[in-house]
C-alpha positions in Angstrom: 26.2 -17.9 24.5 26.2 -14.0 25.3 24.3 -13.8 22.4 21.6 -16.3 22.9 21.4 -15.4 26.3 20.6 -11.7 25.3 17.7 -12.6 22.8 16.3 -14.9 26.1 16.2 -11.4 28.1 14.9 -9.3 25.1 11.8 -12.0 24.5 11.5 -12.0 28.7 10.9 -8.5 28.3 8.6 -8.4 25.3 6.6 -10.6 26.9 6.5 -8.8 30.1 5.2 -5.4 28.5 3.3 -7.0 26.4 -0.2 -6.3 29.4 1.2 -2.9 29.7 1.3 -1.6 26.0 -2.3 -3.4 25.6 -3.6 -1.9 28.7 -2.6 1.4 28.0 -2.2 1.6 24.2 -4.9 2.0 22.1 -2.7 1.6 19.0 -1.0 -1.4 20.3 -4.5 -2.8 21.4 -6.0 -2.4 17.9 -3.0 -4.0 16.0 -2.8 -6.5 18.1 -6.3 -7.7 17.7 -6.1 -7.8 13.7 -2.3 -9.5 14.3 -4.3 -12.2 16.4 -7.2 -12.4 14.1 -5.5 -13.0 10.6 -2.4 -14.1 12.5 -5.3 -17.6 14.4 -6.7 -17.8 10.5 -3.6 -18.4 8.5 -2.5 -20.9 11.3 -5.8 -22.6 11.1 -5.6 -22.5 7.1 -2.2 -24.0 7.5 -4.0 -27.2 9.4 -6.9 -27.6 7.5 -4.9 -27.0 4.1 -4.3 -30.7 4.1 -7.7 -31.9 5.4 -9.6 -30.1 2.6 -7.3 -31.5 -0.5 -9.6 -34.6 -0.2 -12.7 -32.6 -1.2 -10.8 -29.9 -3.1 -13.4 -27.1 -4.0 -16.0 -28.3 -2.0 -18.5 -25.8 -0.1 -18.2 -28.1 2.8 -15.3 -27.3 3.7 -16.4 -23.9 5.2 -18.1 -25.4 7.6 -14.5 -27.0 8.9 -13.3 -23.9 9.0 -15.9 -21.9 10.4 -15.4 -24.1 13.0 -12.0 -23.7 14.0 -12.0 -20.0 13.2 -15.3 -18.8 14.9 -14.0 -18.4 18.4 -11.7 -15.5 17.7 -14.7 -13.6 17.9 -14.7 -14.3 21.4 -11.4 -13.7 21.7 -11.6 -9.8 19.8 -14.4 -9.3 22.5 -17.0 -9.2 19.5 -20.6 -10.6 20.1 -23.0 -11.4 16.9 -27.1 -12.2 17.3 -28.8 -14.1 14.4 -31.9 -12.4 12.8 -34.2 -13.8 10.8 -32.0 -17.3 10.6 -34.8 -19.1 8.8 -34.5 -17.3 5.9 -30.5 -18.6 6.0 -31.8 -22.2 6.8 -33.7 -23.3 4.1 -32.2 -25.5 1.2 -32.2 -23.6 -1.8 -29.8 -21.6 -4.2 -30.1 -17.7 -3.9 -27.6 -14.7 -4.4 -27.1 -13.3 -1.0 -26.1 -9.9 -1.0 -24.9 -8.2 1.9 -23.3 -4.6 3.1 -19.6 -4.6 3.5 -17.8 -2.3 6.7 -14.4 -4.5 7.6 -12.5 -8.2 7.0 -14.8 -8.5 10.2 -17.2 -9.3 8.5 -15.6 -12.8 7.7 -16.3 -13.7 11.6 -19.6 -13.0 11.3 -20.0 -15.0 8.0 -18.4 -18.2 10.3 -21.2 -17.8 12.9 -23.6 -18.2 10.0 -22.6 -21.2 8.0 -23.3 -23.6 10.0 -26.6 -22.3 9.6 -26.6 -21.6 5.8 -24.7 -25.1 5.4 -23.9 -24.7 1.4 -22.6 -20.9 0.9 -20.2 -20.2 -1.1 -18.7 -16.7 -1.9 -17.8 -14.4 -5.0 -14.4 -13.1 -3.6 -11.7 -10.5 -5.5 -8.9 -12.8 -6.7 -6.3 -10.7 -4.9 -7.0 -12.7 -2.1 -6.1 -15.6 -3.5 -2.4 -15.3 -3.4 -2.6 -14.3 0.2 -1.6 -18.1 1.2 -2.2 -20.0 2.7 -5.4 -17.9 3.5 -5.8 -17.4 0.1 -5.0 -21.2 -1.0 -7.3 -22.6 1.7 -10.6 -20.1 0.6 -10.1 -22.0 -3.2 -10.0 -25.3 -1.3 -13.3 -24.3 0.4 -14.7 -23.7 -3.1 -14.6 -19.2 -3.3 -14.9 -18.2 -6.4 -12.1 -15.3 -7.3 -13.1 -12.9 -9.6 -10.9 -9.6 -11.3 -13.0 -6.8 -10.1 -11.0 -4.4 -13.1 -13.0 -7.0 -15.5 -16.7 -6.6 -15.2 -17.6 -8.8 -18.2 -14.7 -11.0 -17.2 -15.9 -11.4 -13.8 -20.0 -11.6 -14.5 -18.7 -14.7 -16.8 -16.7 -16.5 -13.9 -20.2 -15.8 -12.1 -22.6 -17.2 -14.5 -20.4 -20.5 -15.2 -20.4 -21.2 -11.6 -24.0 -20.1 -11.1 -25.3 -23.6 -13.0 -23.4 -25.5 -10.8 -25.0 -24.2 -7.3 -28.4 -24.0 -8.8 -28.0 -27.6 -9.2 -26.7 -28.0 -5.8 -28.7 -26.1 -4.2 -26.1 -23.6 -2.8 -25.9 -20.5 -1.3 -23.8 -17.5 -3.5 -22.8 -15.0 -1.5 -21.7 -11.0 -2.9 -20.6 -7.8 -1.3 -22.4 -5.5 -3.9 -20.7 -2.2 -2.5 -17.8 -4.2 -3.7 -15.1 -1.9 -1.2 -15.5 -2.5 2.7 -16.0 0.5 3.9 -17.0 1.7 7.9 -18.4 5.1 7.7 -21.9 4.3 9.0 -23.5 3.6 6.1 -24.9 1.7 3.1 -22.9 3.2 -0.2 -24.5 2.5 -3.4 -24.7 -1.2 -5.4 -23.1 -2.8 -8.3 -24.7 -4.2 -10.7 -23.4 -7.5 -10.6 -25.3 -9.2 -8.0 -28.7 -8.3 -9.4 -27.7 -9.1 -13.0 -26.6 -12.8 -12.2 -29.9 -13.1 -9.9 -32.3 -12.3 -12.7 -30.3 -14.3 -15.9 -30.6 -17.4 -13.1 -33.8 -16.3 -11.9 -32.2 -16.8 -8.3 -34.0 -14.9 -5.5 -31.9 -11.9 -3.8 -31.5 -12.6 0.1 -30.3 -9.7 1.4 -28.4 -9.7 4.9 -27.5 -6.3 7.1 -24.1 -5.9 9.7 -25.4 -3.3 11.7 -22.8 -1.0 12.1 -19.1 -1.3 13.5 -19.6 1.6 15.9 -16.6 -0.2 18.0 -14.3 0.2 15.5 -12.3 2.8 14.1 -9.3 2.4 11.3 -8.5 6.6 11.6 -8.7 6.2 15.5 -7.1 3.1 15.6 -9.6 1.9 17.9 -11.2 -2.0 18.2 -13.0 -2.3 20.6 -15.4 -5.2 22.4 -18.9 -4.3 20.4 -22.2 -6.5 19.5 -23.4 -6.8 15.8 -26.7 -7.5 15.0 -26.8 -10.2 11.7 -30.0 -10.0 10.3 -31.3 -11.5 7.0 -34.3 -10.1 5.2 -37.1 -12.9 3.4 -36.1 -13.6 0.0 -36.8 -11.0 -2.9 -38.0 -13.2 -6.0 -36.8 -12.4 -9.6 -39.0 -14.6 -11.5 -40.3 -13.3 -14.8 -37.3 -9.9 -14.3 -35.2 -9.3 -17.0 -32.0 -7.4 -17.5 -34.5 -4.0 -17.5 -35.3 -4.8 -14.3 -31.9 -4.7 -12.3 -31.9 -1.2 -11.5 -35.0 -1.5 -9.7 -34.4 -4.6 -7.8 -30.8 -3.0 -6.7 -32.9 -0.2 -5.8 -35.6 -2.1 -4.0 -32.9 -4.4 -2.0 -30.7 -1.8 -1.6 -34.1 0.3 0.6 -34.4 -2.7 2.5 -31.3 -3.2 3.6 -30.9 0.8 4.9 -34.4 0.5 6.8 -32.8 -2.6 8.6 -29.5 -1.1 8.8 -30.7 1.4 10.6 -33.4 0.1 13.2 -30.9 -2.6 14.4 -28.6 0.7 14.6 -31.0 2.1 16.9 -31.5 -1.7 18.4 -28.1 -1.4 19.4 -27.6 2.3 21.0 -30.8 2.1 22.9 -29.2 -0.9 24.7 -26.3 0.4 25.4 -28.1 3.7 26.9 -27.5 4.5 30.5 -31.0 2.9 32.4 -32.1 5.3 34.8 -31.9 4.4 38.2 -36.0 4.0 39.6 -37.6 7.1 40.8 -35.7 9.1 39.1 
């Protein structure tokens, strides 16, 4: 009884300090928020799990749990706005490539698929064994991949390429391959480009502006607004394998130009008005 009555004291007081440390703790405040975000994901995998095991592998499934899982955005305090959504609407099969800054980009990705419907994405197979995250992603149809492979992988890619082409789905890659926050676009892999042109899918590019909100080395998340914008679709009829270097090139220009306007977008907004007459 002493015992029990101990831990009941010990959780009371948790709980109690629990506004404090947030408040005042910008450590606490940023662990907490990625504890609540994986922490709502893996539950909501856990309830969906047995849902999507009666269309195992299907794209639709996303949209279930895009669903449950898009509201934690509201709850990290994190706003997106949809550009150029009607390039994201239209039924067809493409290789969406977009840039890559933080697992927030996954809430992001849920605010689109409703609109994109049939997306499914080229993931590292790592994540796979992260269940029942990982186990729900296969259920939803992700294709894992061993980024140490490259020939390995582009193979994975290409079988499952015939499949959305004739489906009409969406396929969509991180070229930078690493998420990384530093303000910037970092340089492409080839992998993207080369399974657009042997399919002769068009690239759709689509630019997070950045996470300026955010800081790993500061430990700092804080409540920010992301502009989503997707770019009209590059066409790769008539390219061959000679041509990937200038298509990752040409995408890859696109994407910065965008990157950084919406950049600007956002920091003008943010500016101080000045008060009239002044």
């Amino acid at each position: 009884m002493p015992s029990s009555l101990s831990f009941e004291v010990l959780l009371v007081a948790f709980v109690l300090i629990l506004p404090f440390l947030y408040e005042t703790s910008r450590t606490f405040r940023y662990y907490f928020k990625f504890l609540m975000y994986y922490g709502i994901v893996m539950i909501n995998a856990v309830i969906l799990i047995p849902v999507m095991m009666f269309r195992s592998r299907n794209v639709k499934n996303l949209l279930l749990a895009s669903s449950f899982c898009h509201h934690v955005s509201t709850l990290l305090g994190i706003r997106w706005q949809i550009k150029g959504r009607e390039h994201l609407e239209k039924e067809r099969a493409c290789i969406i490539v977009a840039n890559h800054q933080s697992s927030l980009d996954i809430l992001g990705m849920f605010d689109l698929w409703p609109i994109m419907d049939k997306c499914t994405v080229v993931a590292k197979k790592e994540i796979f064994y992260a269940w029942p995250f990982g186990l729900a992603a296969w259920l939803c149809g992700l294709i894992f991949i061993d980024r140490m492979n490259s020939e390995k992988a582009r193979s994975v890619i290409n079988t499952a390429v015939e499949n959305l082409k004739e489906n009409k789905i969406k396929l969509w890659i991180f070229p930078e391959g690493t998420r990384r926050n530093t303000g910037e676009i970092h340089s492409f892999k080839k992998g993207a480009f080369h399974v657009a042109i042997n399919a002769q899918l068009p690239i759709l590019p689509v630019v997070y502006s950045s996470y300026y909100f955010m800081s790993k080395p500061e430990k700092r998340l804080d409540p920010g607004r992301i502009i989503i914008t997707a770019l009209p679709p590059i066409s790769t009829k008539g390219l061959d394998v000679k041509d990937v270097p200038d298509l990752m090139e040409k995408t890859r220009s696109l994407m910065i130009d965008v990157f950084q306007s919406t950049n600007q977008e956002i920091q003008l907004s943010m500016a101080p008005k000045e008060e009239n007459g002044q």
